[in-house]
C-alpha positions in Angstrom: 0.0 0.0 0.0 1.0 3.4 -0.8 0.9 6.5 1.4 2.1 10.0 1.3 2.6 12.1 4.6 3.7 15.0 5.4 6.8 14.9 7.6 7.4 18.1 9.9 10.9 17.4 11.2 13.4 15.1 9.4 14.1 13.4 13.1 10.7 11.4 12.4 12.5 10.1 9.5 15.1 7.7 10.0 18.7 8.5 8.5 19.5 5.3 7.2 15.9 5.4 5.2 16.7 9.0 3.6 20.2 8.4 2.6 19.6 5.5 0.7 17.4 7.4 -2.1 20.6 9.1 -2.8 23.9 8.1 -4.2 25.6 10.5 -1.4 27.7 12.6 -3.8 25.6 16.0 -3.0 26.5 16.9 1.0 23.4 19.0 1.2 20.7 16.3 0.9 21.8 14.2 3.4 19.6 13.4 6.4 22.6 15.4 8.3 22.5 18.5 6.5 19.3 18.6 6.6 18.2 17.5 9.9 21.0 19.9 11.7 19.6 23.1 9.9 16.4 22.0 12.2 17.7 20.8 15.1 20.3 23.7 16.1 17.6 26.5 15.3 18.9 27.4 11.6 15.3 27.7 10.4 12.3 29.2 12.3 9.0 29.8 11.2 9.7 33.8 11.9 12.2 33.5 8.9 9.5 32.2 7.2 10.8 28.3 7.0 8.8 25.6 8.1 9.7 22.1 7.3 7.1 20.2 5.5 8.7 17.1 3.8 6.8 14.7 1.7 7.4 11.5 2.0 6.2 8.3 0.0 6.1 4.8 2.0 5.0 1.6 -0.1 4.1 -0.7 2.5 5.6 0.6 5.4 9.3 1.4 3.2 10.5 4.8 2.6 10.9 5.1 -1.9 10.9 8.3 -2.5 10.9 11.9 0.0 11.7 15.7 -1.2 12.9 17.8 1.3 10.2 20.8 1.3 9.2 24.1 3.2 6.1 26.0 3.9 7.5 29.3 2.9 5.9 32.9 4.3 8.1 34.4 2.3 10.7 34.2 -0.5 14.3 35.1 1.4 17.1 32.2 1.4 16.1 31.1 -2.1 18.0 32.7 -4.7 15.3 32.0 -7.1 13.5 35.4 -7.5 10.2 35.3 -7.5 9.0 38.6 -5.9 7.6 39.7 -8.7 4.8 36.9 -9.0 4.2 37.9 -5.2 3.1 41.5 -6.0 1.3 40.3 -8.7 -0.6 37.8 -6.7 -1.3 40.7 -4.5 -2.6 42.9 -7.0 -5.3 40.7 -7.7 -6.5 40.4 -4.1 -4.6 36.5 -4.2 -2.3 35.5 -1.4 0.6 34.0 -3.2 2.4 32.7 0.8 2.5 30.5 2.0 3.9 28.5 -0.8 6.0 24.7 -0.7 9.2 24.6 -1.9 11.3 21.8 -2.8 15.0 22.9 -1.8 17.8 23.1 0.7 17.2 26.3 2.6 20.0 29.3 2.4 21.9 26.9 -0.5 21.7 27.6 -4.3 23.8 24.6 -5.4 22.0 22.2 -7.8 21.7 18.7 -6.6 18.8 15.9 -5.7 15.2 17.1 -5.4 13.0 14.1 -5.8 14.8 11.7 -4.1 13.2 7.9 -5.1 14.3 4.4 -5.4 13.7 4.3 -9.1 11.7 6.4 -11.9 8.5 5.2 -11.1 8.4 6.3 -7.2 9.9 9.3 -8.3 6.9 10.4 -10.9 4.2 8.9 -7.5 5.9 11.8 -5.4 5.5 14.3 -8.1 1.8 13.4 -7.9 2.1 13.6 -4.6 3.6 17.1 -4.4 0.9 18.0 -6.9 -2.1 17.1 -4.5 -1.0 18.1 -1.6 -0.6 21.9 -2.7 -4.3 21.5 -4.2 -5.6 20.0 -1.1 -3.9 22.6 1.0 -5.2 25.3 -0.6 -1.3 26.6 -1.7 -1.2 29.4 -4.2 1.9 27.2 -5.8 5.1 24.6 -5.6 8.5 25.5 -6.3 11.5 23.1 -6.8 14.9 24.9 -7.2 18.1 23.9 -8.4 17.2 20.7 -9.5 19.1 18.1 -11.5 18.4 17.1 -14.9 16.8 13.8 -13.9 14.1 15.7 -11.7 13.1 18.0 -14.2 12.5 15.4 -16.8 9.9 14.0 -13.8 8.3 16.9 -13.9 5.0 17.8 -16.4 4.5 20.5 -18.7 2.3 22.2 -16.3 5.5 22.9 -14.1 7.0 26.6 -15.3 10.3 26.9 -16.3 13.5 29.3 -15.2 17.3 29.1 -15.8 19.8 31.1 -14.1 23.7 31.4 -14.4 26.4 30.8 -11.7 29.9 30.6 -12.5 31.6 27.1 -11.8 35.4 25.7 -11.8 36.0 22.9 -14.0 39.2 20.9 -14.4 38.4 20.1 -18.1 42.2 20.1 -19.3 43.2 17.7 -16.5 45.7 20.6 -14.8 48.0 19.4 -12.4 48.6 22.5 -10.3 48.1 25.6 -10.1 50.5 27.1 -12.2 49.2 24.6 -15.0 46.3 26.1 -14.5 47.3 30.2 -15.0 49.4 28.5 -17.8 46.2 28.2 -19.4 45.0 31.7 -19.2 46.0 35.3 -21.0 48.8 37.1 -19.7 46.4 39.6 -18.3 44.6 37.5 -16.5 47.2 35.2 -14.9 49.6 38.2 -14.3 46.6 39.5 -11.8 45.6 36.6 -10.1 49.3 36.1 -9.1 49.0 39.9 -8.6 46.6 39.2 -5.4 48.5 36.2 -4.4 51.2 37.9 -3.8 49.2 41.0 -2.4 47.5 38.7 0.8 51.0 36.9 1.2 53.0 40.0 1.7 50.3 41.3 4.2 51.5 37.9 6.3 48.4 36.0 6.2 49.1 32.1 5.9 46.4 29.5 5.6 45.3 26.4 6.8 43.0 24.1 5.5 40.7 21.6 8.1 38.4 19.2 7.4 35.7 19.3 10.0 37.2 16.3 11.9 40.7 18.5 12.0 39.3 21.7 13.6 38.9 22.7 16.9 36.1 24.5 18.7 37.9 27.8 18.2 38.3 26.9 14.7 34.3 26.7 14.0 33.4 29.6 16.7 36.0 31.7 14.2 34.4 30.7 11.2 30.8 31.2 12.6 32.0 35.0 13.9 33.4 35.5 10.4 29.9 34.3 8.8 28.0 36.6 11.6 30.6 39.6 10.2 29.5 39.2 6.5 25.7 39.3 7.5 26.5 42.4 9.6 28.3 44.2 6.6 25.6 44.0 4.4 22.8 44.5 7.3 21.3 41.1 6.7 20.5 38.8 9.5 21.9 35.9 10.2 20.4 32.5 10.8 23.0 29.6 11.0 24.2 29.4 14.0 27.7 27.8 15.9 25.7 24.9 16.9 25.1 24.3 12.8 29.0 24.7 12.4 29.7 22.4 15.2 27.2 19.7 14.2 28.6 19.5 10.8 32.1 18.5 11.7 30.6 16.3 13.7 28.5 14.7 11.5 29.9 15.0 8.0 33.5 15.1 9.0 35.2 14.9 6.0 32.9 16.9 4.2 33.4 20.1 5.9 36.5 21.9 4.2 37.8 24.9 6.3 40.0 27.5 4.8 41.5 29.6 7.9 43.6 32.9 7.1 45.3 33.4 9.8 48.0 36.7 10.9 50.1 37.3 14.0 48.7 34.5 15.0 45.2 34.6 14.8 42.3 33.7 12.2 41.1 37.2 10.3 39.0 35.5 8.0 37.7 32.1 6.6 35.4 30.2 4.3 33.4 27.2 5.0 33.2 24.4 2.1 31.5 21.1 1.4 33.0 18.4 -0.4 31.0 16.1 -2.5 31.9 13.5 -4.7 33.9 15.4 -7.3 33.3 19.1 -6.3 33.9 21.3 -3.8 31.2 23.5 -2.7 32.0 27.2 -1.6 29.3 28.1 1.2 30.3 30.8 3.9 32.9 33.3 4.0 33.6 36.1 6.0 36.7 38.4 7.9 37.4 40.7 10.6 40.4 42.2 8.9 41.0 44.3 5.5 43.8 43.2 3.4 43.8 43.4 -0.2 42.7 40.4 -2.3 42.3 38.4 0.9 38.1 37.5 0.0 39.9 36.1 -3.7 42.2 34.2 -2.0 40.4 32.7 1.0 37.0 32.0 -1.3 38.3 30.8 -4.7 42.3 30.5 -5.1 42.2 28.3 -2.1 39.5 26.3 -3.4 41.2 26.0 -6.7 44.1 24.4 -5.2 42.7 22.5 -3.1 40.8 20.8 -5.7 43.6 20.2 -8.0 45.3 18.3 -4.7 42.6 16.1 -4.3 41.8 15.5 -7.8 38.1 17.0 -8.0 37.0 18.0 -10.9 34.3 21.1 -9.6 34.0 24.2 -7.7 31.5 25.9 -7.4 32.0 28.9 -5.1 27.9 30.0 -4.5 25.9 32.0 -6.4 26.2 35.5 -8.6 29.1 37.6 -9.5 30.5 38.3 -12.4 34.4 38.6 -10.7 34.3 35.2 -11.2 34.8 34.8 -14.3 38.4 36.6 -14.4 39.1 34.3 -12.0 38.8 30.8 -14.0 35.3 30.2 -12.8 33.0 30.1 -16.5 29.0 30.5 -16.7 26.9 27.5 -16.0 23.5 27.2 -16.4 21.2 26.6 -13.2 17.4 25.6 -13.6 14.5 25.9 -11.7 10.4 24.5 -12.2 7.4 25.9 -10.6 3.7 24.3 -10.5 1.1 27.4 -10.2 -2.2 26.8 -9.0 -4.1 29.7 -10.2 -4.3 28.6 -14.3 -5.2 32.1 -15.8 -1.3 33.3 -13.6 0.3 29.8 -15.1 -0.4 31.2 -18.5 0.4 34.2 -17.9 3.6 33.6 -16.6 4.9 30.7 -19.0 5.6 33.5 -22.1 7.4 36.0 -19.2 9.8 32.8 -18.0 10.7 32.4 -22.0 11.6 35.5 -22.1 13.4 35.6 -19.1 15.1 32.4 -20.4 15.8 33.9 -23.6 17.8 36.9 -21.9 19.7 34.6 -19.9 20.7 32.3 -22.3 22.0 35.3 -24.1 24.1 36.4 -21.3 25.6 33.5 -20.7 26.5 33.2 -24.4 28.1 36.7 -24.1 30.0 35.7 -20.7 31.3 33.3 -22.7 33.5 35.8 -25.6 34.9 37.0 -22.3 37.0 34.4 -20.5 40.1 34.2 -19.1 41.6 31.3 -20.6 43.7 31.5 -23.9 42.3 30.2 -27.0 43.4 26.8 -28.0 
C-alpha cells in the first residue's frame, strides 16, 4: 500500500531510510545536513521556513521523500520570484505560504526528488501536486534541480534558468601554475598579482576538514559568517551549533580554509566536499587586506581541488568577478507548478523570455573568459 505524509521534522524520519534514495555525492541532501539546519535553530517559522517534507512509504518502506518548506516568504532562495508575489497581490490573491522543494539558504543544484527508481519518483511528483491542491497553496517550487528531476516533472510545471559561474578541471591541470598557464597574460599576471598582495600582508592559511578543527576553529568561522551578515545589514540565521554539528556529522565533508596573521584567524570560508566538487558556502573576515576575500573563497578552493583530484567548484551563487578568476557561466534551472491557471499562463511566455535573456548572457559571458584560446 501506498501513502504519502507530510513529515514536519526530518528526526521522524530515520537516517538510514533518507540516505539511501541518494547516491551521497551532494552533502546537502543528506539526512545530516538537513536534519542539523532543524535541530540547532537554523530555520524558524519567523524566517519564514517551516519544514514540511513529503514522503512516499510503499508498504511501510521509505521510496521516494523531497525535502520541502512551507515558505511565508521568498528570502534564502536565490530564485527570485517577488515579482509573481506583487502580482498575486494585485489581484487580491495571497501568493504565501507557498511549498518549496530545496535546501534552505543553498543555491547549489543537486537531488530534489529523491526515489528508489523512476516510477516512485513520478508517485511523489503526484504527490507534491495534491498536496498543494488540497492545502489550498497558491503554488510549488522546486529549485536547483538536477536534470533527472526536471524530466519528472509535467508540462504544467514553469520553467527558469539562471547562471552561476563554476570551476571545472576540463584540461586535466595538475597544479596551479598549470592552471594560470592556461589563461592570457592579463589574467594570470593579476591573479598572481593578489596572491602575492595577501602573502606580503602575512596571512598564511590552513585548510581543516571538519574532523581537524577545533572549537575555536568553527566559533572563528561562525564569527566571520555573523561579520558578513552584519556588513551587508542582513540577518543571520545559521548558528555555531550548525557549524559544530557538521564536523561532527559530515566530517570529512566540511573543508575549512583559515587565514590566519600574527597568530590569529582574520578570515575564513566554509566548504563542502561532494563526490567530485567542492562547494563554496560561507565566507567572511574581521580584517582588511587586499585580495584576501579572492584568495580565501576561490584560489584556495582552486588548489585544493587540484590536490585532491576534484573536478568542480562551485563557489555559491552570482558575480561576475568570477569569471576573471577561472570560474565560466553555467546554467542553473529551476520548475514551478502554479495553481491559479489564468497566472500559469500568464507567466509561461514572461519565463521564456526571461530564459531567452539569460541564455543570451551566458552566451556573451562566454566571448569574455580568461583562458587563452586553443
Amino acid at each position: 500500500m501506498s501513502v504519502a505524509r507530510i513529515v514536519g521534522s526530518l528526526s521522524e524520519v530515520a537516517a538510514a531510510d533518507w540516505d539511501v534514495l541518494h547516491d551521497g555525492r551532494n552533502p546537502f541532501v543528506a539526512h545530516a545536513f538537513l536534519s542539523g539546519l532543524e535541530s540547532t535553530g537554523a530555520l524558524q517559522p519567523r524566517n519564514g521556513w517551516t519544514a514540511c517534507h513529503l514522503a512516499l512509504w510503499d508498504d511501510g518502506c521509505l521510496v521516494a521523500a523531497a525535502p520541502g518548506y512551507l515558505k511565508t516568504n521568498s528570502h534564502g532562495e536565490f530564485v527570485f520570484d517577488h515579482a509573481w508575489a506583487h502580482a498575486y497581490a494585485r489581484h487580491g490573491q495571497d501568493y504565501f505560504p507557498k511549498w518549496l522543494c530545496a535546501v534552505p539558504y543553498t543555491p547549489v543544484s543537486g537531488p530534489r526528488l529523491l526515489a528508489r527508481d523512476e516510477d516512485a519518483r513520478s508517485r511523489l511528483v503526484d504527490a507534491i501536486e495534491a498536496m498543494a491542491r488540497q492545502g489550498g497553496l497558491s503554488s510549488a517550487h522546486v529549485n536547483f534541480l538536477q536534470a533527472s528531476d526536471s524530466a519528472a516533472l509535467g508540462d504544467c510545471w514553469l520553467s527558469r534558468v539562471d547562471v552561476q559561474y563554476h570551476w571545472r578541471n576540463t584540461a586535466g591541470w595538475a597544479d596551479f601554475d598549470a592552471f594560470l598557464a592556461a589563461m592570457d597574460h592579463k589574467h594570470r599576471k593579476n591573479i598572481r598579482q593578489e596572491r602575492a598582495k595577501v602573502a606580503r600582508a602575512g596571512v598564511s592559511f590552513r585548510v581543516l576538514h571538519g574532523d581537524e578543527a577545533s572549537d575555536a576553529d568553527l566559533a572563528a568561522m561562525h564569527g566571520f559568517y555573523l561579520q558578513t551578515f552584519a556588513d551587508y545589514g542582513n540577518t543571520p540565521t545559521l548558528t555555531r551549533a550548525f557549524f559544530q554539528h557538521l564536523a561532527r556529522t559530515m566530517p570529512r565533508q566540511v573543508v575549512l580554509f583559515l587565514a590566519d596573521r600574527g597568530g590569529m584567524p582574520v578570515a575564513g570560508a566554509l566548504c563542502l566536499r561532494g563526490g567530485d566538487t567542492l562547494y563554496g558556502r560561507y565566507w567572511g573576515a574581521v580584517e582588511t587586506v587586499a585580495g584576501l576575500h579572492f584568495e580565501t573563497c576561490y584560489y584556495q578552493g582552486i588548489d585544493y581541488c587540484l590536490r585532491e583530484g576534484l573536478q568542480r567548484f562551485e563557489p555559491g551563487a552570482q558575480g561576475e568577478h568570477k569569471l576573471a578568476r577561472g570560474f565560466l557561466p553555467a546554467l542553473v534551472h529551476s520548475r514551478h507548478w502554479i495553481a491559479d491557471q489564468a497566472f500559469a499562463q500568464a507567466l509561461a511566455p514572461w519565463c521564456a523570455q526571461e530564459a531567452e535573456s539569460v541564455l543570451r548572457y551566458k552566451a556573451l559571458l562566454e566571448t569574455h573568459t580568461p583562458f587563452r584560446a586553443m
